[in-house]
Every structure is written in C-alpha cells, then in structure tokens.
VMD Tcl script that builds the backbone (N, CA, C; Angstrom):
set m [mol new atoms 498]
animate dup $m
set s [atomselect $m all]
$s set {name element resname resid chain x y z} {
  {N N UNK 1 A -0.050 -35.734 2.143}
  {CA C UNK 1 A 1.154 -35.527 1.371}
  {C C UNK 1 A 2.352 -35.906 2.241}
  {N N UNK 2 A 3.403 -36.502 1.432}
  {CA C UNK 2 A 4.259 -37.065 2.480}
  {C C UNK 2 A 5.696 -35.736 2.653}
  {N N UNK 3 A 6.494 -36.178 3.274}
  {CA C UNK 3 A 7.655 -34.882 3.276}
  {C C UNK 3 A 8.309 -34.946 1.939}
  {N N UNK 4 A 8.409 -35.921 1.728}
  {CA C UNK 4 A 9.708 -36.169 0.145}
  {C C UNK 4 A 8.434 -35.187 -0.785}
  {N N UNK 5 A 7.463 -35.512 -0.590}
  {CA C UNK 5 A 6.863 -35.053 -2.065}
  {C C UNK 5 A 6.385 -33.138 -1.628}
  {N N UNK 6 A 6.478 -33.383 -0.320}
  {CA C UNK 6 A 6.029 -31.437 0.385}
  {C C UNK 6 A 7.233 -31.044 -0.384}
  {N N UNK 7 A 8.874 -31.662 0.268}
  {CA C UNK 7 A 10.062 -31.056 0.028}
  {C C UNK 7 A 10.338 -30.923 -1.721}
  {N N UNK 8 A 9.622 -31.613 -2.613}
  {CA C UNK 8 A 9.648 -31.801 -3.846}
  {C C UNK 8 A 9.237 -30.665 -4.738}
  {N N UNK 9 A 8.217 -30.027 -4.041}
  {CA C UNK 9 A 7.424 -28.951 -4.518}
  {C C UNK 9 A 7.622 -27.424 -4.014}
  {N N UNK 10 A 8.415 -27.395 -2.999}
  {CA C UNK 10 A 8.747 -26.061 -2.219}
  {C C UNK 10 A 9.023 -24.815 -2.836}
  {N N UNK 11 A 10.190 -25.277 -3.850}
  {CA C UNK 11 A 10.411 -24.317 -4.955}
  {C C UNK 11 A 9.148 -23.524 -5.558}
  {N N UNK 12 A 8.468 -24.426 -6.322}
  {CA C UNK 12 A 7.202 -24.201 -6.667}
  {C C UNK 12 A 6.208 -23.457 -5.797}
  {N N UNK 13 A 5.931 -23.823 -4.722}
  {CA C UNK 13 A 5.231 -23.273 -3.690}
  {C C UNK 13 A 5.438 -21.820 -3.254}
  {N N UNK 14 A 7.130 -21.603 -2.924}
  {CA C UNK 14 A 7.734 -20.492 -2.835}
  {C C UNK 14 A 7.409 -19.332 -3.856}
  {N N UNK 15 A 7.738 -19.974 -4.993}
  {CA C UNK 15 A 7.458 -18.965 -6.418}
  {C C UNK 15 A 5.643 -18.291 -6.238}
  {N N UNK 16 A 5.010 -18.966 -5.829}
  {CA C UNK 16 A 3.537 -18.856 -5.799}
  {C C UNK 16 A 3.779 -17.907 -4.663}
  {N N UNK 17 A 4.076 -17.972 -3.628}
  {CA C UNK 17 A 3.620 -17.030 -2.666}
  {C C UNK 17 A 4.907 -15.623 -2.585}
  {N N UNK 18 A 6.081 -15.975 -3.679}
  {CA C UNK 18 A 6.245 -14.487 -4.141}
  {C C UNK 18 A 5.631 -13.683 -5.103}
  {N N UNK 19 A 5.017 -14.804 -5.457}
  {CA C UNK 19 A 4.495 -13.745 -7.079}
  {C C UNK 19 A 2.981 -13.017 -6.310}
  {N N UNK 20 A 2.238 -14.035 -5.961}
  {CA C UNK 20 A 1.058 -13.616 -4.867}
  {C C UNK 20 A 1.887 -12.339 -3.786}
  {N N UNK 21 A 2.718 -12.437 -3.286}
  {CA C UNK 21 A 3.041 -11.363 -2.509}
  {C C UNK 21 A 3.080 -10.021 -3.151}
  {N N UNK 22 A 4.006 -10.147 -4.229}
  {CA C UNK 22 A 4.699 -8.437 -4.988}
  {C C UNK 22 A 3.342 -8.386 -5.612}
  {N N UNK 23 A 2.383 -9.299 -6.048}
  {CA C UNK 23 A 1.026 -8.480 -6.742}
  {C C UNK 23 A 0.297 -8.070 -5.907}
  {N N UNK 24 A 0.062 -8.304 -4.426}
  {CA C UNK 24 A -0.652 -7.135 -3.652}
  {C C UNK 24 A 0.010 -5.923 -3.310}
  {N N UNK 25 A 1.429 -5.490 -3.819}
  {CA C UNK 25 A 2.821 -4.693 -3.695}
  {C C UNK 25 A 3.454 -4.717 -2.065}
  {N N UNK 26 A 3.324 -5.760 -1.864}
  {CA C UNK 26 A 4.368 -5.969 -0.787}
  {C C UNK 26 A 5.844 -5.849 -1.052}
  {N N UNK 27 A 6.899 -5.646 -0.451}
  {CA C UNK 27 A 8.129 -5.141 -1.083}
  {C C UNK 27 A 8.677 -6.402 -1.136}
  {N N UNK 28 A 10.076 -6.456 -1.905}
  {CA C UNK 28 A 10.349 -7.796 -2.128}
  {C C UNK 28 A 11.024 -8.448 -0.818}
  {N N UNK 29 A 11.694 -8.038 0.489}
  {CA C UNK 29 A 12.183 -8.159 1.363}
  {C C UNK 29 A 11.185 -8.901 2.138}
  {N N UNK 30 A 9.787 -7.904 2.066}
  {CA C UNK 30 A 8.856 -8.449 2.937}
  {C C UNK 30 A 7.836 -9.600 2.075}
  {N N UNK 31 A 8.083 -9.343 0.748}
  {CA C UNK 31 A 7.407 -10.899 0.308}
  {C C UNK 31 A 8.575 -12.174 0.147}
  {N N UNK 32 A 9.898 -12.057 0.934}
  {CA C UNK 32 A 10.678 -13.027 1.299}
  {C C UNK 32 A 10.038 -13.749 2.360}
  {N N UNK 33 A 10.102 -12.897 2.845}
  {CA C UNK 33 A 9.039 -13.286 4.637}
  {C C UNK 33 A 8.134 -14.427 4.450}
  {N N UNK 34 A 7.343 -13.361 3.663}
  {CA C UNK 34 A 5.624 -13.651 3.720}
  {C C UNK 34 A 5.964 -15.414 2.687}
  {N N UNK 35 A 6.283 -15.336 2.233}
  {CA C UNK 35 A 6.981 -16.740 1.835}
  {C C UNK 35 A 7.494 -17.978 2.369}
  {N N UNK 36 A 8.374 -17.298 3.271}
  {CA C UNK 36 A 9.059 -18.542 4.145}
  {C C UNK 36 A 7.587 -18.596 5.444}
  {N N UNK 37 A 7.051 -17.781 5.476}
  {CA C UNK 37 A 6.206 -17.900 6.384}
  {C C UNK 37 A 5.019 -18.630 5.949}
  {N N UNK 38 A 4.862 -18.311 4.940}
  {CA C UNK 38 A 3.731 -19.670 4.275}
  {C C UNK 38 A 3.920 -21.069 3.888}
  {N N UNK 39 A 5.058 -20.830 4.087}
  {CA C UNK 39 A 5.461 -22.728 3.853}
  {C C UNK 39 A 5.738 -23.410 4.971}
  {N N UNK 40 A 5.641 -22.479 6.070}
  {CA C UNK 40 A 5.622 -23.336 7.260}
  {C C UNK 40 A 4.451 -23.556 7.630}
  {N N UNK 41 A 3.568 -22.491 7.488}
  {CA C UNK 41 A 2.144 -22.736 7.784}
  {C C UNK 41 A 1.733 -24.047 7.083}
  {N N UNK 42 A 2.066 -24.052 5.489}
  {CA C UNK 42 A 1.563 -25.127 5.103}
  {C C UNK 42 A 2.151 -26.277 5.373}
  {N N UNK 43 A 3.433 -26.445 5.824}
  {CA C UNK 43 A 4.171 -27.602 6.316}
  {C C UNK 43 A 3.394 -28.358 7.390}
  {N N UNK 44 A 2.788 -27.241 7.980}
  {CA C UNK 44 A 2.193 -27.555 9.633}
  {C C UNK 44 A 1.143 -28.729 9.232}
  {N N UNK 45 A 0.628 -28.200 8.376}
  {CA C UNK 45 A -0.720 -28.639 7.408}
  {C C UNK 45 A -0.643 -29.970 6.171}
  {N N UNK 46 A 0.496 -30.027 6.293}
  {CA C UNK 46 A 0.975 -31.112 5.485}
  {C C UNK 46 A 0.428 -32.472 5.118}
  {N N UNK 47 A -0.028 -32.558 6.209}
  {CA C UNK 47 A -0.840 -34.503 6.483}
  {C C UNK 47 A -2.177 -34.161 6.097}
  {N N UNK 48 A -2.697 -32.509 6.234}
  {CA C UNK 48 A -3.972 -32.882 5.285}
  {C C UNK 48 A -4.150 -32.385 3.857}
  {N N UNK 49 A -2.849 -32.337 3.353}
  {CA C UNK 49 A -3.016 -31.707 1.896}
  {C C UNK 49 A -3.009 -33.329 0.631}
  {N N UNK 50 A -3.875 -33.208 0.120}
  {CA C UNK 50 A -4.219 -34.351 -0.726}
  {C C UNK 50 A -3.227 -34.427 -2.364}
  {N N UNK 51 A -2.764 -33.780 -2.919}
  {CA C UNK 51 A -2.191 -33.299 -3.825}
  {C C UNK 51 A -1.398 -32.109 -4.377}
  {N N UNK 52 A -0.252 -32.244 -5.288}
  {CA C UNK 52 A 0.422 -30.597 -5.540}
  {C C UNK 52 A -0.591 -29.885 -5.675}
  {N N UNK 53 A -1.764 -29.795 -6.868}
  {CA C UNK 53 A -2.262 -28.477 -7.034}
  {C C UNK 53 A -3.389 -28.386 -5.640}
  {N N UNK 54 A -3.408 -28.819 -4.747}
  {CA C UNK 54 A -4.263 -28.875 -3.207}
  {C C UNK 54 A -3.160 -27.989 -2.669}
  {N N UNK 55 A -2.368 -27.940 -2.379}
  {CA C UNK 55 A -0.927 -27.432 -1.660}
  {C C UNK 55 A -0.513 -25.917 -2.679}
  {N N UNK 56 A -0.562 -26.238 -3.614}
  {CA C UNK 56 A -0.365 -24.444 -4.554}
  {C C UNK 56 A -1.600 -23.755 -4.253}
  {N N UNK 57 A -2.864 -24.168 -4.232}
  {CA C UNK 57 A -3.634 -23.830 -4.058}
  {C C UNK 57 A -4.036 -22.816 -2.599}
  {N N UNK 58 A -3.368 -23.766 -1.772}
  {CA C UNK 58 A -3.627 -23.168 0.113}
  {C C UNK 58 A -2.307 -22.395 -0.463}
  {N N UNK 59 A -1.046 -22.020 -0.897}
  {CA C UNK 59 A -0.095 -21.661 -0.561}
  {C C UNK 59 A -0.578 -20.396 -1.032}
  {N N UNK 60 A -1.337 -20.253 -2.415}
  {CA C UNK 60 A -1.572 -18.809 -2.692}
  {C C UNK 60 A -2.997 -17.833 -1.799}
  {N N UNK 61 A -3.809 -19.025 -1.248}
  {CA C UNK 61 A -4.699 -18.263 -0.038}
  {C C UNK 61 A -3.740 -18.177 1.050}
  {N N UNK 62 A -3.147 -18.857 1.575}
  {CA C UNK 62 A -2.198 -18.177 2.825}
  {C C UNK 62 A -1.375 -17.350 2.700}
  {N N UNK 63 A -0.571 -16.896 1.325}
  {CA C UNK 63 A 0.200 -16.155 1.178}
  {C C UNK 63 A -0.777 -14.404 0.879}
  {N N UNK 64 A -1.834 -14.394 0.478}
  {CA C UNK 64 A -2.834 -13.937 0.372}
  {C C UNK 64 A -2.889 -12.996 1.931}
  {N N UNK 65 A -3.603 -14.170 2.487}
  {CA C UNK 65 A -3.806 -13.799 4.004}
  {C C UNK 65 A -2.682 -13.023 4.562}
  {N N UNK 66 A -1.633 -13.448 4.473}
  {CA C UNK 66 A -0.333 -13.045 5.248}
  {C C UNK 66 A 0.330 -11.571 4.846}
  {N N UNK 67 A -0.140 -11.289 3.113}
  {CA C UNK 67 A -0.506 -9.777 2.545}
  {C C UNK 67 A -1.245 -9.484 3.506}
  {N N UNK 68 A -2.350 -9.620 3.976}
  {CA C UNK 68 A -3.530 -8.449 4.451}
  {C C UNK 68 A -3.360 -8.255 6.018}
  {N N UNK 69 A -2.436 -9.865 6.622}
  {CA C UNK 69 A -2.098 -9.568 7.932}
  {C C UNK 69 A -0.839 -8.234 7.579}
  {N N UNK 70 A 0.398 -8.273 6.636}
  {CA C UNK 70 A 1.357 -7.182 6.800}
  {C C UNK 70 A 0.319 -5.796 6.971}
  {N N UNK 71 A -0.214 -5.894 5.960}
  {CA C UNK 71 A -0.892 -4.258 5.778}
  {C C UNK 71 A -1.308 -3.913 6.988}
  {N N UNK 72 A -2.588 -4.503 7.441}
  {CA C UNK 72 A -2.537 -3.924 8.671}
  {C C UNK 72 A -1.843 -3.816 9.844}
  {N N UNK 73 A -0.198 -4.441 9.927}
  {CA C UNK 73 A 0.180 -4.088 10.757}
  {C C UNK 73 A 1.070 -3.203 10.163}
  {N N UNK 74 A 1.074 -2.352 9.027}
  {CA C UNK 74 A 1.670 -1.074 9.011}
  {C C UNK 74 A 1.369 -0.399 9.658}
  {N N UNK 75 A 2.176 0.530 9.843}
  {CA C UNK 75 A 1.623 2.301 10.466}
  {C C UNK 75 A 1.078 3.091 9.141}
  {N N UNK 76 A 0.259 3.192 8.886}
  {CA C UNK 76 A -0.510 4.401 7.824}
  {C C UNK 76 A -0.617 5.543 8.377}
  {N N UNK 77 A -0.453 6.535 7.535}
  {CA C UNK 77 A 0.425 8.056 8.071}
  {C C UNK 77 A -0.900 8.757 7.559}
  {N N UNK 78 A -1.497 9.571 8.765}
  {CA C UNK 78 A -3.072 10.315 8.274}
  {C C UNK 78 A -2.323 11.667 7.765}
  {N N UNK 79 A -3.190 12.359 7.021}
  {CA C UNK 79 A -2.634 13.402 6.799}
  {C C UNK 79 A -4.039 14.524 8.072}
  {N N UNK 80 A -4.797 13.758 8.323}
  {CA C UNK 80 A -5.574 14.487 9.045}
  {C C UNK 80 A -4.660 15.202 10.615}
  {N N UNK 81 A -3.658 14.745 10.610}
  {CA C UNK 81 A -2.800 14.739 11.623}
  {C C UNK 81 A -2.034 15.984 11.263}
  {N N UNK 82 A -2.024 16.638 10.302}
  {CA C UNK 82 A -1.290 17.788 10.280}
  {C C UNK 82 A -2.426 18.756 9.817}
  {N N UNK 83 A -2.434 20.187 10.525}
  {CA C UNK 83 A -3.263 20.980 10.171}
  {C C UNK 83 A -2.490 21.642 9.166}
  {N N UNK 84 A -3.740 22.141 8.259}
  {CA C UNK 84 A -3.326 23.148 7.183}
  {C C UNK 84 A -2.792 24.405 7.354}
  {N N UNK 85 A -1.996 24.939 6.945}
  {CA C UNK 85 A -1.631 26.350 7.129}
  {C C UNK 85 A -2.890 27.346 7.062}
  {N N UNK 86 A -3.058 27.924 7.653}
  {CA C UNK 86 A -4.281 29.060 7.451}
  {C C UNK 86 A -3.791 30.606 7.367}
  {N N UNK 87 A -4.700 31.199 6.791}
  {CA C UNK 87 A -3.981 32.698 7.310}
  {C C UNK 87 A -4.947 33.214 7.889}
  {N N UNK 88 A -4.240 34.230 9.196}
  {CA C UNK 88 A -5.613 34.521 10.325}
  {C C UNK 88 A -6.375 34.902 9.745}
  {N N UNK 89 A -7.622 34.546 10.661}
  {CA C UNK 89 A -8.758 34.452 10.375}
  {C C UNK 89 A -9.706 35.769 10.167}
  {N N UNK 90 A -8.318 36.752 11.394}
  {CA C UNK 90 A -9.011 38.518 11.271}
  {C C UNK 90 A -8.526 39.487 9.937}
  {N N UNK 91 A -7.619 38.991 9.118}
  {CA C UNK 91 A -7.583 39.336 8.020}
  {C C UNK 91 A -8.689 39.205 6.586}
  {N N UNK 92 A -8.748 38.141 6.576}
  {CA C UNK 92 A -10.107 37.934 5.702}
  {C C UNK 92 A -11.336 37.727 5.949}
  {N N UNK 93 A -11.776 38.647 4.660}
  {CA C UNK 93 A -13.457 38.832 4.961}
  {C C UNK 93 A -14.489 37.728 4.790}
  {N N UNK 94 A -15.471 37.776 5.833}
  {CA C UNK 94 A -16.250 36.182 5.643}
  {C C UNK 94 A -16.210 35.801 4.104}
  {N N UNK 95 A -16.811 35.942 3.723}
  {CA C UNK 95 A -16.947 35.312 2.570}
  {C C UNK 95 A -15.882 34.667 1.678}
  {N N UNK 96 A -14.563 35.096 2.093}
  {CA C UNK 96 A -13.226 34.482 1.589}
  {C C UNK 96 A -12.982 33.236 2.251}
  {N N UNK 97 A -12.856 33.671 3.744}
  {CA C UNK 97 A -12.965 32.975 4.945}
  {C C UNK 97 A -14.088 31.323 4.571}
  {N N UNK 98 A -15.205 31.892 4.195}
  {CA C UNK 98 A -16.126 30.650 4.460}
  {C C UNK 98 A -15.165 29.513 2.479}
  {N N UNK 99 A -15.080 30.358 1.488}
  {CA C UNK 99 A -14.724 29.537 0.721}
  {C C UNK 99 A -13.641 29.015 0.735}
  {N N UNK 100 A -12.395 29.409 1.702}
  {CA C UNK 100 A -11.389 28.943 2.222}
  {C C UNK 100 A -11.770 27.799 2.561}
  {N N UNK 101 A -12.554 27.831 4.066}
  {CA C UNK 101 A -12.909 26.542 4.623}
  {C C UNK 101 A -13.965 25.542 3.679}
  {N N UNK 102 A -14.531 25.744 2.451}
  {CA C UNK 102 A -14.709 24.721 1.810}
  {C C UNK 102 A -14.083 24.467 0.928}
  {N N UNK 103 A -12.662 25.029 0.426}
  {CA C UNK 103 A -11.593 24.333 -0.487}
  {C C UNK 103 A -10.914 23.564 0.313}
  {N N UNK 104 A -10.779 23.832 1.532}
  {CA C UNK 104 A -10.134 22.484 2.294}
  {C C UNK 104 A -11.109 21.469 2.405}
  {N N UNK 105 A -11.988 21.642 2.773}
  {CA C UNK 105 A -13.225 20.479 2.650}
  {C C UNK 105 A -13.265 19.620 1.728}
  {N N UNK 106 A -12.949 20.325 0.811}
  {CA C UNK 106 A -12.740 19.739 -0.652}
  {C C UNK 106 A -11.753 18.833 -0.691}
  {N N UNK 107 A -10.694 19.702 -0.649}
  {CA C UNK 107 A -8.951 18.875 -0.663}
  {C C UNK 107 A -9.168 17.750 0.120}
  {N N UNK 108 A -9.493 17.685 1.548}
  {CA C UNK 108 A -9.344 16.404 2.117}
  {C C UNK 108 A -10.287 15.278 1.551}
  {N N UNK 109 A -11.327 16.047 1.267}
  {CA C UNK 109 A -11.961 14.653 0.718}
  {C C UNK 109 A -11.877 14.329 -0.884}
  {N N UNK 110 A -10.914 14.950 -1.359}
  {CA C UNK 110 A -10.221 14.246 -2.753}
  {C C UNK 110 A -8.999 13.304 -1.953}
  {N N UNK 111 A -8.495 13.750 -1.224}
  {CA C UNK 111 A -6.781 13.513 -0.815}
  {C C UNK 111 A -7.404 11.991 -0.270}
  {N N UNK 112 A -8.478 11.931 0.494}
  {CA C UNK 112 A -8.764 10.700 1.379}
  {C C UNK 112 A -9.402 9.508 0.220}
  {N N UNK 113 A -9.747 10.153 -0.925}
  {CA C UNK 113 A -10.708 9.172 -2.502}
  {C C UNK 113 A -9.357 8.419 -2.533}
  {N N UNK 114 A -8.053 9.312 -2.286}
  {CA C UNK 114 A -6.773 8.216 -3.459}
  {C C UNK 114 A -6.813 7.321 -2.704}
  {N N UNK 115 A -5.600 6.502 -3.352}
  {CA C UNK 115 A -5.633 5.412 -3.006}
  {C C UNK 115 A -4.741 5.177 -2.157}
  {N N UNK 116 A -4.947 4.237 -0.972}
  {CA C UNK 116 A -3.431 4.495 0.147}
  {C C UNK 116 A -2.302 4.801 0.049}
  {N N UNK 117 A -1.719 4.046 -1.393}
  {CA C UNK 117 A -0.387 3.898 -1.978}
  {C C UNK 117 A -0.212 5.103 -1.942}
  {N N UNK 118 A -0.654 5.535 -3.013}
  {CA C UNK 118 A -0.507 7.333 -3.736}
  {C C UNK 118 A -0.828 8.415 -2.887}
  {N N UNK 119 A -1.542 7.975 -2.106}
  {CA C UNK 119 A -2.268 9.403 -0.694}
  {C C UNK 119 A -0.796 8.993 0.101}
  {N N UNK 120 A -0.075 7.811 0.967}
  {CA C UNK 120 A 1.276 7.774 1.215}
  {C C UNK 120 A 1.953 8.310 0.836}
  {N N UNK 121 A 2.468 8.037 -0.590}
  {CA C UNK 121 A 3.562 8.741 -1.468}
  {C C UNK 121 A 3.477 10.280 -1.689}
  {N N UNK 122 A 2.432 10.638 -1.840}
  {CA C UNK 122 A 2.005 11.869 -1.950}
  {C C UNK 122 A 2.156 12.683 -0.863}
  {N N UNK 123 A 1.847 12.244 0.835}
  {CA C UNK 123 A 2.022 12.974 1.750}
  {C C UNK 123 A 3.632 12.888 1.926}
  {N N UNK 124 A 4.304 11.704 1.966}
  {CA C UNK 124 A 5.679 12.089 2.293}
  {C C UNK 124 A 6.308 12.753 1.485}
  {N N UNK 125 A 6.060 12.674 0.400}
  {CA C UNK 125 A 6.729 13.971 -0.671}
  {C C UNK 125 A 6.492 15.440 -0.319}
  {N N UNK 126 A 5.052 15.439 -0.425}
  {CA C UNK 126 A 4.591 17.278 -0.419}
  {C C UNK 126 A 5.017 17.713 1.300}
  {N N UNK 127 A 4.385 17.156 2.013}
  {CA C UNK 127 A 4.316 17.156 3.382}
  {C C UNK 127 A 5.256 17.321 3.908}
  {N N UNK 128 A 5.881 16.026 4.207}
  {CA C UNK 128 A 7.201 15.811 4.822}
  {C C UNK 128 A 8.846 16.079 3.943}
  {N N UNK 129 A 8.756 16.329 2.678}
  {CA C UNK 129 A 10.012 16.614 1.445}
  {C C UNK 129 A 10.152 15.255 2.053}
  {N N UNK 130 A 9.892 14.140 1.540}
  {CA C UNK 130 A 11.378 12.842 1.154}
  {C C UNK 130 A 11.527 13.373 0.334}
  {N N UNK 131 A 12.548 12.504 -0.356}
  {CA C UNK 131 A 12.809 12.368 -1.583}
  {C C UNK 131 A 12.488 11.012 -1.817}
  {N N UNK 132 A 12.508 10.991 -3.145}
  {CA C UNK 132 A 11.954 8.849 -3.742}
  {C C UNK 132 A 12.698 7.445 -2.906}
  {N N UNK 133 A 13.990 8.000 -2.741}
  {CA C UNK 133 A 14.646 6.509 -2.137}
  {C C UNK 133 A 14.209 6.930 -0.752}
  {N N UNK 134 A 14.035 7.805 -0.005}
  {CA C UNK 134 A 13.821 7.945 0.905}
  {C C UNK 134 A 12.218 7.500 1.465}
  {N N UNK 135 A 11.579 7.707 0.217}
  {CA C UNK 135 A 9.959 7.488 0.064}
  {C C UNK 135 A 9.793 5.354 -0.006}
  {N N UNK 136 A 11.210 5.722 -1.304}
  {CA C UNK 136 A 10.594 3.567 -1.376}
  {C C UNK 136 A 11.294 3.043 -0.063}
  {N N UNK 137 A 12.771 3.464 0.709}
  {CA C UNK 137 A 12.746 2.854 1.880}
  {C C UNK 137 A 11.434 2.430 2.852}
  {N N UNK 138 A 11.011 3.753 3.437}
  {CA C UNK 138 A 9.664 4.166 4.236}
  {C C UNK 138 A 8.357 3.427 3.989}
  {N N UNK 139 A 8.311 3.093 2.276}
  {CA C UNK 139 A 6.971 2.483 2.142}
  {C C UNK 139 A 7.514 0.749 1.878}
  {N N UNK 140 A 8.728 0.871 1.069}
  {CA C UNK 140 A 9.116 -0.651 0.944}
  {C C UNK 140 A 9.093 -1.085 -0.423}
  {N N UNK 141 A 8.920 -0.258 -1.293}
  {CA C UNK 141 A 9.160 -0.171 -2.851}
  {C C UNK 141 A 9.769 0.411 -3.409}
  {N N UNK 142 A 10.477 0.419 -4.707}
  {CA C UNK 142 A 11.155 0.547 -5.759}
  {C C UNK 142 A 11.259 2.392 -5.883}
  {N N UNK 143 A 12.349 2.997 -5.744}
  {CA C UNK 143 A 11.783 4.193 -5.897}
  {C C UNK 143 A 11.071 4.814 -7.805}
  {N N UNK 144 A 11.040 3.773 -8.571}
  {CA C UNK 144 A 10.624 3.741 -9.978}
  {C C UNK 144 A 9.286 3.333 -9.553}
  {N N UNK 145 A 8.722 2.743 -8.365}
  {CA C UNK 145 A 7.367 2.563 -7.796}
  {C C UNK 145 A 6.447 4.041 -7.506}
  {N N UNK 146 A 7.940 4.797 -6.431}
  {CA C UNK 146 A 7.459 5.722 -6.062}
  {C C UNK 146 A 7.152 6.969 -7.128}
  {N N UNK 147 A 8.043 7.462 -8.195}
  {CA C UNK 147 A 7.596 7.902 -9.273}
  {C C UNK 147 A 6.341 7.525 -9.721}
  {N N UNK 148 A 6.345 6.841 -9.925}
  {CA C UNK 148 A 4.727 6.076 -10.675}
  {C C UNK 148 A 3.602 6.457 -9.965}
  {N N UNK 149 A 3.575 6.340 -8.730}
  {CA C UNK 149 A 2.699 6.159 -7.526}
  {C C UNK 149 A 2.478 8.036 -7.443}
  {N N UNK 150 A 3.695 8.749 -7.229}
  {CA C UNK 150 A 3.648 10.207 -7.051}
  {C C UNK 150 A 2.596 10.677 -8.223}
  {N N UNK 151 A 3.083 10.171 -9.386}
  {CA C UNK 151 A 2.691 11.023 -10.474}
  {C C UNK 151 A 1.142 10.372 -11.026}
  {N N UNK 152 A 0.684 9.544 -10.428}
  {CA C UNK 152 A -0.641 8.772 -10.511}
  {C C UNK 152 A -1.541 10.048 -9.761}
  {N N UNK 153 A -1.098 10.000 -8.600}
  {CA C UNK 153 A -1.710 10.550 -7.213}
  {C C UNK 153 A -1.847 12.109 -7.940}
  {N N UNK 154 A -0.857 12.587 -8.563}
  {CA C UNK 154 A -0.688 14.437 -8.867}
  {C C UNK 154 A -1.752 14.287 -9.856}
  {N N UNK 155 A -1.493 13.305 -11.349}
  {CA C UNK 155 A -2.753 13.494 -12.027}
  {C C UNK 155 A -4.046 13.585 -11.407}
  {N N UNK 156 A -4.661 12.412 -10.838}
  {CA C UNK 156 A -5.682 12.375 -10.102}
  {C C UNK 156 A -6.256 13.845 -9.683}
  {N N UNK 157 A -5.522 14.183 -8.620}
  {CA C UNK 157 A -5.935 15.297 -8.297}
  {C C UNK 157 A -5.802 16.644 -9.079}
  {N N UNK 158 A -4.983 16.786 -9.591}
  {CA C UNK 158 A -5.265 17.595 -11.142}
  {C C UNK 158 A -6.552 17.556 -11.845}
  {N N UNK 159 A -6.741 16.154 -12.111}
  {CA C UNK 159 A -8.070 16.381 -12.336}
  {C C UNK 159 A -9.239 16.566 -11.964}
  {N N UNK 160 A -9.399 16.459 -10.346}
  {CA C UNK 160 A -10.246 16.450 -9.657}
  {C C UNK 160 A -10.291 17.973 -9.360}
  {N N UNK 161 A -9.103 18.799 -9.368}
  {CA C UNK 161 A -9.266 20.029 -9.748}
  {C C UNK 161 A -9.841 20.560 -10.831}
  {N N UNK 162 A -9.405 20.438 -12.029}
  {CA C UNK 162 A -9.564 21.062 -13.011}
  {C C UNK 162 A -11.575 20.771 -13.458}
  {N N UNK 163 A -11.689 19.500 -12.669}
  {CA C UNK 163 A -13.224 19.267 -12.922}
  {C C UNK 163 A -14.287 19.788 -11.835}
  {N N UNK 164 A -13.436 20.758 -10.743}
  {CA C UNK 164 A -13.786 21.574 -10.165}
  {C C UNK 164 A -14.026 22.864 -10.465}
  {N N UNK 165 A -13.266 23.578 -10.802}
  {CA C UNK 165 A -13.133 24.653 -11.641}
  {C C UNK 165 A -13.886 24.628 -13.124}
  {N N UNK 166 A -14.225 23.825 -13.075}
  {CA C UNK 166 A -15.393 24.275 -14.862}
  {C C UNK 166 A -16.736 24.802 -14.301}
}
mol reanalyze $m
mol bondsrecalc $m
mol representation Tube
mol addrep $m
C-alpha cells in the first residue's frame, strides 16, 4: 500500500479502532490512544498491507490487542486486601462463629463470580464510599456507566442471595 492511499483511509481506520476500543469499554480518552497508537503500528506495516479491507482488517486486530495490552496494565483493586469486619471471636458461640465464617466464604466467592467491571464498581462504592464521578474518573467511564455497572453487580448478588436463602 502506498502512503497517498495509507493517508486516504486513516479516517476510516481510526473510526475502526475507536469503535473496537469503547466495545471492549475502554474509556474514550484511552481509546484516543489506543487509536493513534494503532495507526502507527500499522503505518510501520504499511509496505506489507495489500489492500483497504487488508489494512481495516489488521487495524481492528491491533486495536484489539492494544485493549488487552491496556487492561493488563491496569491496577485491579482485590477486595481480598481488606479484611472483613468481624466481631470477637470470644463473644460468639461456635456454632454462630463457624456459620459466620462460611457466609464469608460465601460472599467472597460470589463477589470474585462478578465480573471485573461490577466487582470494581462495587468495591469502590461499598468499600471505599466514591461516589459515581469519582468511581467513572478511577475506572475511566461514564458515571451513567457506573450506575449501570453498580446496579448490575447489586442485582447479581441479590440474587445470589436470595437463591441462598430458599
């Protein structure tokens, strides 16, 4: 592919690796990035791309890739990192005691089923009090994301309660 016809299509190219970006929910700041960063990659690559849809094609696997490189270089926030409140242990009688320690057993391994998004949103809310803009700064989305995401995560586990309790 020559430059006139790379530079011809950029627009196009660009659009592909934002729309590919915000659908793995990368924020829109960081699927600016992940954008300009894929068109250089593919620029690099230029002399062996045979045609436009050859070139849309690599732009939405590299833009792809460049999603899964951000994610993992987030920081993901464990909640295993904060212990639960307990109440001493010489107050209650074993048997309270032992079903205590398997409702937490429980909780963490519902809390760890969600899904990163919502187990995120969910810990900085309950955990830490953000609040939503404070939550979509931190994660990098919409705080109308973070609503969504909160109240996904509360059902969930609502129900994973309530289908406990029958």
């Amino acid at each position: 592919m020559t430059e006139n016809e790379f530079i011809h299509i950029v627009p196009q190219l660009r659009q592909i690796a934002l729309q590919c970006s915000l659908g793995y929910g990368v924020g829109s700041e960081e699927a600016e990035d992940i954008a300009q960063d894929a068109i250089l990659k593919l620029w690099a690559i230029k002399d062996d791309i045979q045609s436009a849809a050859h070139a849309k094609g690599s732009m939405g696997c590299i833009a792809k890739h460049l999603c899964f490189d951000f994610f993992r270089k987030r920081k993901m926030i464990s909640i295993d990192a904060q212990p639960f409140d307990k109440s001493p242990s010489h107050y209650a009688p074993p048997d309270v005691e032992v079903e205590n320690s398997e409702n937490e057993l429980w909780l963490q391994k519902r809390l760890k089923a969600l899904p990163s998004n919502q187990y995120q949103v969910l810990y900085l809310r309950q955990v830490e009090k953000k609040s939503s803009e404070e939550i979509a700064q931190i994660v990098g989305i919409t705080p109308e994301s973070v609503s969504v995401l909160l109240s996904r995560a509360r059902k969930q586990m609502l129900q994973e309660i309530r289908k406990r309790c029958r």
